[in-house]
C-alpha positions as CSV (number, residue, x, y, z in Angstrom):
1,X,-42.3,9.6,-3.4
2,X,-38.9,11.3,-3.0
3,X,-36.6,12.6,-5.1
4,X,-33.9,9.7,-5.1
5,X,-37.1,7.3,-5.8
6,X,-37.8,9.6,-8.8
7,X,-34.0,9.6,-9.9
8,X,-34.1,13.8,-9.5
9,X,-31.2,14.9,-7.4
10,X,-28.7,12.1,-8.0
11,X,-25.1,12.4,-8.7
12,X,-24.1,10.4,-11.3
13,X,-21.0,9.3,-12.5
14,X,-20.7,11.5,-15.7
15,X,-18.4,14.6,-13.8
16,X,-15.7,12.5,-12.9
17,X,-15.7,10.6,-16.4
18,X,-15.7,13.9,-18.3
19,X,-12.4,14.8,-16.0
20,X,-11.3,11.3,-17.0
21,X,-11.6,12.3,-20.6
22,X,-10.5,16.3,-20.3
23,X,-6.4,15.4,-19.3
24,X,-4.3,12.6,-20.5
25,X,-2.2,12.5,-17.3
26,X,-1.9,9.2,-15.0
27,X,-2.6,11.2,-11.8
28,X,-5.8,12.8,-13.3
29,X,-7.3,9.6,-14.2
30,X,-6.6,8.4,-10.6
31,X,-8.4,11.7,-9.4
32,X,-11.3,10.9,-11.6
33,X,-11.4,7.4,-10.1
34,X,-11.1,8.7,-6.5
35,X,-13.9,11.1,-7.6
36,X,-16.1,8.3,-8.8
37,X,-15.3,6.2,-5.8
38,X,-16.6,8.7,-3.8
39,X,-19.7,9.7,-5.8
40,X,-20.6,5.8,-6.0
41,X,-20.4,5.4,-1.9
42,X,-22.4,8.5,-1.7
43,X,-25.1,6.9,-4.1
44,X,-25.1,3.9,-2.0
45,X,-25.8,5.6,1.1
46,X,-28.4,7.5,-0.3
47,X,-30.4,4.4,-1.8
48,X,-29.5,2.9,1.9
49,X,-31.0,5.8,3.8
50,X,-34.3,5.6,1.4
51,X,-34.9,1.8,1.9
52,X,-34.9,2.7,5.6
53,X,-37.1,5.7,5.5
54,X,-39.7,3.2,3.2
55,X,-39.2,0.4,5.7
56,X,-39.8,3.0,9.1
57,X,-42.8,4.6,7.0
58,X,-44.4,1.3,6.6
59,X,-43.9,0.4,10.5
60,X,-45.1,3.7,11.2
61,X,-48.4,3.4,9.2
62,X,-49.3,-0.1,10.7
63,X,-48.4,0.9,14.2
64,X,-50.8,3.9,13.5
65,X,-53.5,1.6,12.0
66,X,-53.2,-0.5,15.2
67,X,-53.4,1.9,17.8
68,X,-56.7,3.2,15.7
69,X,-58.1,-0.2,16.5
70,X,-58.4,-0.3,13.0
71,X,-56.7,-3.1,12.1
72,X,-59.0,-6.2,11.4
73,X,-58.5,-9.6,13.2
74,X,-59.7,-12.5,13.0
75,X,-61.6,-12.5,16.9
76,X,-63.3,-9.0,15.1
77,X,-67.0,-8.7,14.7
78,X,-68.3,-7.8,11.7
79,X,-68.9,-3.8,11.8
80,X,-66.5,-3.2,14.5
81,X,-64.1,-1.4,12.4
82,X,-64.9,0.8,9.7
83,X,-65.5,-0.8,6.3
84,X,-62.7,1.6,4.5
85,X,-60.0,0.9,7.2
86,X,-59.4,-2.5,5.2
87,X,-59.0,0.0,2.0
88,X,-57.0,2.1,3.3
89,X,-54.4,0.1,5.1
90,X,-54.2,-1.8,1.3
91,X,-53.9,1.5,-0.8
92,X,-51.4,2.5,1.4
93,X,-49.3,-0.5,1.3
94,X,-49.7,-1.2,-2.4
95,X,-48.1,2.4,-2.4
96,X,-45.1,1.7,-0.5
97,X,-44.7,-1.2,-2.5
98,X,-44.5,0.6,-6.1
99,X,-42.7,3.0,-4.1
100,X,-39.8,0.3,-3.0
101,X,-40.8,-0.9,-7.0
102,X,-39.3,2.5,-7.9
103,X,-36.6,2.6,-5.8
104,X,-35.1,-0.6,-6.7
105,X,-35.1,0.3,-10.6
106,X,-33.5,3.2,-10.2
107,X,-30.9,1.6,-7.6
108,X,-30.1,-0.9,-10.6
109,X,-29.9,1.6,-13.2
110,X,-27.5,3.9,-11.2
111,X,-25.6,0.9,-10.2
112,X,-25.2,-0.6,-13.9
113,X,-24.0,3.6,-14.6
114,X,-21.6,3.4,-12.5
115,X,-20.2,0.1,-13.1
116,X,-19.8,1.1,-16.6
117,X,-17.9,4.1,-15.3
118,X,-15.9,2.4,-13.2
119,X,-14.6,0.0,-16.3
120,X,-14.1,2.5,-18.4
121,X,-11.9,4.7,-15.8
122,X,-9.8,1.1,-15.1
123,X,-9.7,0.5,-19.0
124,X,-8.2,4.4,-19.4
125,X,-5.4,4.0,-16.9
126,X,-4.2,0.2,-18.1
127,X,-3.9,1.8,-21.6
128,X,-2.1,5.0,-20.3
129,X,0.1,3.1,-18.4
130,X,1.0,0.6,-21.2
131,X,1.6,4.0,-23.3
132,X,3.5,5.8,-20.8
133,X,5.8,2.3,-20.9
134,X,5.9,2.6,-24.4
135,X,7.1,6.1,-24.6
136,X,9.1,6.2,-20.9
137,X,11.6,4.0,-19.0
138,X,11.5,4.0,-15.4
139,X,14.8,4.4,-13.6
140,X,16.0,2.7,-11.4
141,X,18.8,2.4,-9.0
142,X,19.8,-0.3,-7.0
143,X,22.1,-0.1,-3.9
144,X,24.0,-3.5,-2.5
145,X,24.8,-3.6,1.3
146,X,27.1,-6.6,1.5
147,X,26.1,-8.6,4.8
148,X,29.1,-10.9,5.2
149,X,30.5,-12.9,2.2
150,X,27.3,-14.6,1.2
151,X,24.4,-12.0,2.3
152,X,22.9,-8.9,1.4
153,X,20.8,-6.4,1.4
154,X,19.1,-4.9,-1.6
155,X,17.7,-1.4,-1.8
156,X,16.6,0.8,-4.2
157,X,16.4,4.7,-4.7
158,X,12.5,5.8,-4.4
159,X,10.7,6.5,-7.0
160,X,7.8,8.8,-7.2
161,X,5.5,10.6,-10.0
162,X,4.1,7.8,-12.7
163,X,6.5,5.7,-11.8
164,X,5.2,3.5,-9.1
165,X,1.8,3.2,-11.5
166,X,4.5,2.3,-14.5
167,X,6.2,-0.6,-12.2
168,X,3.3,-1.8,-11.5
169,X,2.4,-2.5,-14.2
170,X,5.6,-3.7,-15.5
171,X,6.1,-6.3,-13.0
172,X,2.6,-7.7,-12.9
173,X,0.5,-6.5,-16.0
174,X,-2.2,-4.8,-13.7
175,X,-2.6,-1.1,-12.2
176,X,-2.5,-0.2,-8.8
177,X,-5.7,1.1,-7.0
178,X,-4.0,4.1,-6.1
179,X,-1.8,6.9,-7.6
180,X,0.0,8.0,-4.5
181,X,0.3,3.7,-3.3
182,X,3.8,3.2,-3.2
183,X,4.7,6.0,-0.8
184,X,1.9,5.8,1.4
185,X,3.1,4.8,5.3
186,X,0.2,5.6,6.8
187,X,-1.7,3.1,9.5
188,X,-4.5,2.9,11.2
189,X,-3.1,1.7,14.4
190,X,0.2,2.9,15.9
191,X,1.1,-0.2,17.5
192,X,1.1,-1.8,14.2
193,X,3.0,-1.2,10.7
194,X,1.6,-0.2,7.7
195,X,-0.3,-3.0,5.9
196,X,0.2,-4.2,2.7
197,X,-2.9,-4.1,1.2
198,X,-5.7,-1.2,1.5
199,X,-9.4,-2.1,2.3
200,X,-10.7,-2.0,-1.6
201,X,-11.0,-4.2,-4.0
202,X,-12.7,-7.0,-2.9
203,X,-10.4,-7.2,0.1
204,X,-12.0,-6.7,3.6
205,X,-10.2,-4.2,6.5
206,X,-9.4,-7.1,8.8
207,X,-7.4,-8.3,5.6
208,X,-5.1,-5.6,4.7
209,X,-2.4,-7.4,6.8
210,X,-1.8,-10.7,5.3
211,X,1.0,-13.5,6.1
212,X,3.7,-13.5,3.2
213,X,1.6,-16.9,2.1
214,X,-1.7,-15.1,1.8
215,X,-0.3,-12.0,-0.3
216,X,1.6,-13.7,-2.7
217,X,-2.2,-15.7,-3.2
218,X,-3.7,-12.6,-3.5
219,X,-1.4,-10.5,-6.2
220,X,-1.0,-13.8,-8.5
221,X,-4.8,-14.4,-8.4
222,X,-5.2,-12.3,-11.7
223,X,-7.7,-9.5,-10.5
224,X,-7.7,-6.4,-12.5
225,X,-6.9,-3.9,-9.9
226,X,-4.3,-4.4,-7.1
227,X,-5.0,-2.5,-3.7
228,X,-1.2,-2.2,-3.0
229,X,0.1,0.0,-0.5
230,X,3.6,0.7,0.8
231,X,5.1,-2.0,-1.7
232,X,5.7,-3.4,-5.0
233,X,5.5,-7.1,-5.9
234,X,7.6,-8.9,-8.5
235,X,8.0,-12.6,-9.2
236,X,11.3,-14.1,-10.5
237,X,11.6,-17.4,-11.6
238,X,13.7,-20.0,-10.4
239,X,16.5,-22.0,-12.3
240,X,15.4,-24.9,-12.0
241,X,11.1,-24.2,-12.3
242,X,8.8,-22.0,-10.1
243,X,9.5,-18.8,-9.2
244,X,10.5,-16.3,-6.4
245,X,7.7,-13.8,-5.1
246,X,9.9,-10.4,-3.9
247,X,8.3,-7.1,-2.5
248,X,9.8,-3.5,-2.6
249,X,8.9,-2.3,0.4
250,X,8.7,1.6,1.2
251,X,11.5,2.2,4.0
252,X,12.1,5.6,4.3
253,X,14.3,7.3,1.3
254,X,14.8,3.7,0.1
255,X,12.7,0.4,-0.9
256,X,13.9,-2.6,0.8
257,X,14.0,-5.6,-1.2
258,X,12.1,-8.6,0.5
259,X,12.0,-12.4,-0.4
260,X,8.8,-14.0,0.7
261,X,10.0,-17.0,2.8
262,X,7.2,-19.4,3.9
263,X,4.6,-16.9,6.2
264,X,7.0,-14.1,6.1
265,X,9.4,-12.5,4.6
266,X,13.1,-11.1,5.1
267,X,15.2,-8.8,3.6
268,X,18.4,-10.6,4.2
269,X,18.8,-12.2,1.1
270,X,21.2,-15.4,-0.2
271,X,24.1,-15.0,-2.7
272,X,21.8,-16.6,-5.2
273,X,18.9,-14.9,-4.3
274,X,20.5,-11.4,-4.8
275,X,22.1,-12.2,-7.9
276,X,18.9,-13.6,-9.9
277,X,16.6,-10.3,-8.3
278,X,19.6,-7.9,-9.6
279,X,20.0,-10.3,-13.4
280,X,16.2,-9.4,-13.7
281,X,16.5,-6.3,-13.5
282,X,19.6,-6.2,-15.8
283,X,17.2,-8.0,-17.8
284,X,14.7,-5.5,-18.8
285,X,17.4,-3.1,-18.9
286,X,18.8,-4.8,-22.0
287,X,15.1,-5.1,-23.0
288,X,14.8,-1.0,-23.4
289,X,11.5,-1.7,-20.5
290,X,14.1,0.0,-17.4
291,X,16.7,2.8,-17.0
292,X,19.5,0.5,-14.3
293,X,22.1,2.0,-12.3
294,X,23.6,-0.3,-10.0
295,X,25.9,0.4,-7.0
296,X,28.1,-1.5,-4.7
297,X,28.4,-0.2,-1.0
């Protein structure tokens, strides 16, 4: 039996909660997560590599039986084979089987380890977060670029430190999956822009790049974590009912405001639209939630 069948040799999940638990810091928490990501795909592999090794031992053995002409048939003649090849092609299977047995407990008990970890690490940041929004503002700055008399477009100043995590969570009630999110530009392919969305969280790589539609679905369908990259989502509500689903999107020095609109979106925004996106923020100014500095160009 080997030693991941045993449970000897195993990383577990209790170094990156003990990191969790040492500093009180957003971006260690994140660490720790990243750290337990990490460990947990390891573990996975590991299980994966020993179901394979089982599943080529067993081939192995009854390829080995057979070219022994051990193996009994049912055109065999009594005495043809040896009366403990039967017992030995058994013993060894029943084996493999307690073996695979084995394997499988342990694969559930590591799994239901770090599944616990993972909770508790999610559980940690939300209540940091909500803390550090207790204790700290964000600021905020938002530039207008008049675009005739009735257009515009919004930007504002980036942000950095806690205070993508804290926006996050201000605007939807849920963390981000990443620390470093917000300012990430990075892409996979050269020909294309950065997606929206990282491969995590329930959401597959040939999904990272979703139509306007398909986004908006996926940050109001209430998961716990949002795989966000490059952007922030906030909904406003309309005057009359419903509500208006803008992005900041990461643009350089700035991020570009964006109105979803049908299967895209555009940063050229209406009068209207403009107006309500800056009154919400004045909004939770006046609430004491946002530091606002706002700025005509």
């Amino acid at each position: 039996m080997s030693d991941l069948a045993k449970g000897d040799g195993a990383v577990g999940p209790e170094a990156a909660l003990a990191r969790l638990r040492a500093l009180e810091t957003l971006e260690s928490g994140y660490e720790a997560w990243l750290e337990l990501k990490l460990e947990h795909a390891a573990s996975v592999a590991r299980f994966r590599e020993e179901r394979e090794r089982l599943t080529q031992q067993g081939s192995f053995l009854l390829g080995a039986v057979r070219a022994a002409g051990l193996e009994p048939s049912a055109s065999s003649e009594p005495g043809l084979a040896p009366a403990s090849a039967g017992d030995f092609l058994r013993d060894a299977e029943e084996k493999l089987a307690r073996t695979r047995e084995a394997l499988s407990a342990r694969e559930a008990e590591t799994e239901a380890g770090y599944a616990s970890a993972f909770a508790e690490i999610r559980a940690t940041l939300k209540d940091r977060a909500l803390r550090h929004l207790s204790v700290h503002r964000p600021r905020l700055t938002l530039l207008l670029r008049r675009v005739g008399a009735e257009r515009s477009i919004l930007h504002l100043e980036r942000v950095s430190g806690d205070t993508p995590v804290l926006l996050c969570m201000l605007f939807t009630g849920r963390i981000p999956s990443r620390y470093g999110f917000l300012l990430d530009d990075s892409t996979e392919d050269v020909a294309l822009p950065p997606a929206p969305l990282y491969p995590e969280e329930g959401v597959a790589p040939g999904d990272v790049r979703p139509d306007a539609a398909a986004l908006v679905a996926r940050v109001r369908a209430g998961e716990e974590v949002l795989p966000l990259k490059g952007m922030l989502p906030l909904s406003i509500p309309r005057p009359g009912g419903d509500e208006d689903f803008f992005r900041l999107l990461q643009r350089g020095a700035v991020l570009e405001v964006e109105v979803a609109d049908g299967a895209s979106f555009r940063n050229v925004l209406s009068r209207e639209e403009s107006e309500r996106f800056a009154g919400h923020l004045l909004r939770l100014k006046l609430s004491g939630r946002i530091e606002l500095d706002i700025e005509a160009g």
